[in-house]
C-alpha positions as CSV (number, residue, x, y, z in Angstrom):
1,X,3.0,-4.8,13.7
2,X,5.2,-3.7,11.3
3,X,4.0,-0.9,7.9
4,X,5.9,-0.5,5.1
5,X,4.7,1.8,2.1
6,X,5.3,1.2,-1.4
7,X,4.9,4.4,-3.2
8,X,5.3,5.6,-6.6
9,X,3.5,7.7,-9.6
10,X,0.2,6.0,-11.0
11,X,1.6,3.5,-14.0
12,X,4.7,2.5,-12.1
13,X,3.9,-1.0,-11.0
14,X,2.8,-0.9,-7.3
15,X,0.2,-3.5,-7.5
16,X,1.8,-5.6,-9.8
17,X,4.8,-5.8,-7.2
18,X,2.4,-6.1,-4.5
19,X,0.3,-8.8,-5.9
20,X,3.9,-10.8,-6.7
21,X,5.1,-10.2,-3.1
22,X,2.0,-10.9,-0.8
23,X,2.6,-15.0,-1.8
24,X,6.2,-14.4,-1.9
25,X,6.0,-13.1,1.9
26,X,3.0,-15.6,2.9
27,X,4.9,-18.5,1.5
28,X,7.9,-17.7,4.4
29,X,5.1,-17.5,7.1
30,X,4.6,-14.2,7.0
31,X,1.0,-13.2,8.1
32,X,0.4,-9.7,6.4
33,X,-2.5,-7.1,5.6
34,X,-2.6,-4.3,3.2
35,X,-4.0,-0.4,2.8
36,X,-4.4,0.9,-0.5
37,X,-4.9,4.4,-1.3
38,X,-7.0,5.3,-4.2
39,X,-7.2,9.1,-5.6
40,X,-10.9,8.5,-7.0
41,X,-14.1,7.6,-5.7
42,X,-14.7,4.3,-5.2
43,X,-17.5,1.7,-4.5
44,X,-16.9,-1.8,-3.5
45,X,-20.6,-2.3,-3.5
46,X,-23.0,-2.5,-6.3
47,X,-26.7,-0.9,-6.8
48,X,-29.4,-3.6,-6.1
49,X,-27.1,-5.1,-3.1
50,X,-29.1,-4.6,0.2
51,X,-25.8,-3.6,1.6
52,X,-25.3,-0.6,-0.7
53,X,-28.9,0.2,-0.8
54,X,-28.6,0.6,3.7
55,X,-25.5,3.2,2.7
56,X,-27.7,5.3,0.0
57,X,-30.6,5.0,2.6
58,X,-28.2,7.2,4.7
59,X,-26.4,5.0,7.1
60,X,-22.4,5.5,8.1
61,X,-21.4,2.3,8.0
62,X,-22.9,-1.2,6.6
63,X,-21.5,-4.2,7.9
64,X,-21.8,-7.3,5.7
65,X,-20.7,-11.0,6.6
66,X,-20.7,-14.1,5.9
67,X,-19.0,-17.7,6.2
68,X,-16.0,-16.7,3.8
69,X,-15.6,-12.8,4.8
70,X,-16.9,-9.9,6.3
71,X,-16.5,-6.2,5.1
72,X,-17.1,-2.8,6.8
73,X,-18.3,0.0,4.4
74,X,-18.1,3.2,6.3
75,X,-19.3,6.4,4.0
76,X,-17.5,10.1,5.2
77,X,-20.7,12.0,4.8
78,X,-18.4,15.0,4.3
79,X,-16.1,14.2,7.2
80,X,-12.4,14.4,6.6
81,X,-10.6,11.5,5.0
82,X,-9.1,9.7,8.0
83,X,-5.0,9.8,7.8
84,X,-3.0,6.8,7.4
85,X,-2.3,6.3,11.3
86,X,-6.6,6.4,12.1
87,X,-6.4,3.2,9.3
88,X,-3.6,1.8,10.7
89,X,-5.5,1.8,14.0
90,X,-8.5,-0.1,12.6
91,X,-6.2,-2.9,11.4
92,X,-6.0,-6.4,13.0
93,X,-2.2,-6.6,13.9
94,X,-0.1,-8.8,12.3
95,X,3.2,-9.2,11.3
96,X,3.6,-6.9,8.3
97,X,1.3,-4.3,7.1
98,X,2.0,-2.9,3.3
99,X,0.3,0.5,2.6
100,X,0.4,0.8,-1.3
101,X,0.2,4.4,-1.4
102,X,0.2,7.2,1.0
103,X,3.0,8.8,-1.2
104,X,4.3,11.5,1.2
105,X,3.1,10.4,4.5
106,X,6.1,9.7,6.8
107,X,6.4,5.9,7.3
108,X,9.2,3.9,5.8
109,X,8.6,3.2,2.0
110,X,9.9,1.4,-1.0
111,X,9.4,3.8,-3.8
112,X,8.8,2.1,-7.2
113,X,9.9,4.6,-10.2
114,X,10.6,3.9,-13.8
115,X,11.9,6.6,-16.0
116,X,10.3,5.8,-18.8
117,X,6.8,7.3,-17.4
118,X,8.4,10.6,-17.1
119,X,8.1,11.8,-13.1
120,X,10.5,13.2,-10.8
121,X,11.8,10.9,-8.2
122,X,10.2,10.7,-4.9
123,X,13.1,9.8,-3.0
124,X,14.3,13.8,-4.1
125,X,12.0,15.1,-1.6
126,X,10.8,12.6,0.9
127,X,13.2,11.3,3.3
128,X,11.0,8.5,4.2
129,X,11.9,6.5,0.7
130,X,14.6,4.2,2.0
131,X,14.8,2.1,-1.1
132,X,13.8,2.5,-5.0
133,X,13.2,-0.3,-7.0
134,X,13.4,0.5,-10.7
135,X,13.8,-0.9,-13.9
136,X,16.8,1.4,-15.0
137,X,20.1,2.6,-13.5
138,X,18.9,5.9,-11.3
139,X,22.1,8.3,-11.2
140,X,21.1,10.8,-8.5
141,X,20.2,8.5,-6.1
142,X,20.2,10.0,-2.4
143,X,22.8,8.5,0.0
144,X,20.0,7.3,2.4
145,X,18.6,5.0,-0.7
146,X,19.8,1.8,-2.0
147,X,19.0,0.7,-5.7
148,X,17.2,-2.5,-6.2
149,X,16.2,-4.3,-9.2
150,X,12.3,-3.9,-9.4
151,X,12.5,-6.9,-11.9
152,X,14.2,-8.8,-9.0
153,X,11.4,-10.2,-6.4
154,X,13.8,-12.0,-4.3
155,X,16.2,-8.7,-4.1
156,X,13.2,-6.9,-3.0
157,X,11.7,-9.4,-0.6
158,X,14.4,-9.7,1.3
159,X,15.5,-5.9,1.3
160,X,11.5,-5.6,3.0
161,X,12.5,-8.3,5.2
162,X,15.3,-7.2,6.1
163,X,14.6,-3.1,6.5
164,X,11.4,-4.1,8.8
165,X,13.4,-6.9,10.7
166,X,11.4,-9.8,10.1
167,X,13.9,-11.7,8.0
């Protein structure tokens, strides 16, 4: 299975580039999967659901399935979040995994930057960031990074393709 990251300061577009290239890479038979990293609590359940009532109850994890789907909730209880490789191991394999996120863990990333938010570049201090797609010239590129047009999906589909071998 190959991960790719696409990382990049809050406001910078990650979703919106992944939500345009999981179709883009499914259309070309690509069968992917994808981690996202959120900085905030989160519930994907909902009070009154028997599911999230087990969890408040005190149970680790609540399974819930059905015809269409099936989710695992599985509550820390004060354990350490679990590092991007312990995810990665849960995962089904399949031919690409995208992990939105994960800024400065060490796996190969496309960083999404746009100066206009006003952050430093990523690519500065994480060797990891082989690529940055942005929607301005960047002059201080590092040499390991090429440029790419974040407003171009096919320039960026096929430098993912390309980078993780599965064009």
């Amino acid at each position: 299975m190959k991960v790719f990251g696409l990382a990049g300061w809050s406001g910078s577009g990650k979703t919106t580039l992944v939500k345009q290239l999981i179709p883009a890479l499914t259309a070309k038979g690509i069968k992917l999967s994808t981690i996202k990293h959120a900085h905030h609590n989160f519930d994907i359940d909902t009070p009154g659901k028997d599911s999230y009532e087990h969890r408040h109850a005190g149970a680790t994890e609540v399974m819930v399935a059905s015809g269409s789907r099936w989710a695992l909730l599985h509550e820390l209880r004060k354990e350490a979040e679990p590092t991007l490789n312990e995810l990665i191991a849960k995962m089904t394999p399949v031919d690409l995994l995208l992990v939105e996120g994960f800024k400065f863990d060490p796996i190969d990333k496309l960083e999404i930057h746009r100066p206009s938010i006003g952050k430093e570049l990523l690519a500065l201090q994480d060797n990891h960031v082989v690529a940055v797609a942005s929607d301005e010239h960047i002059p201080n590129l590092p040499d390991h990074c090429k440029l790419l047009d974040l407003n171009n999906l096919e320039e960026v589909l096929d430098f993912i393709l390309d980078h993780t071998g599965l064009a």
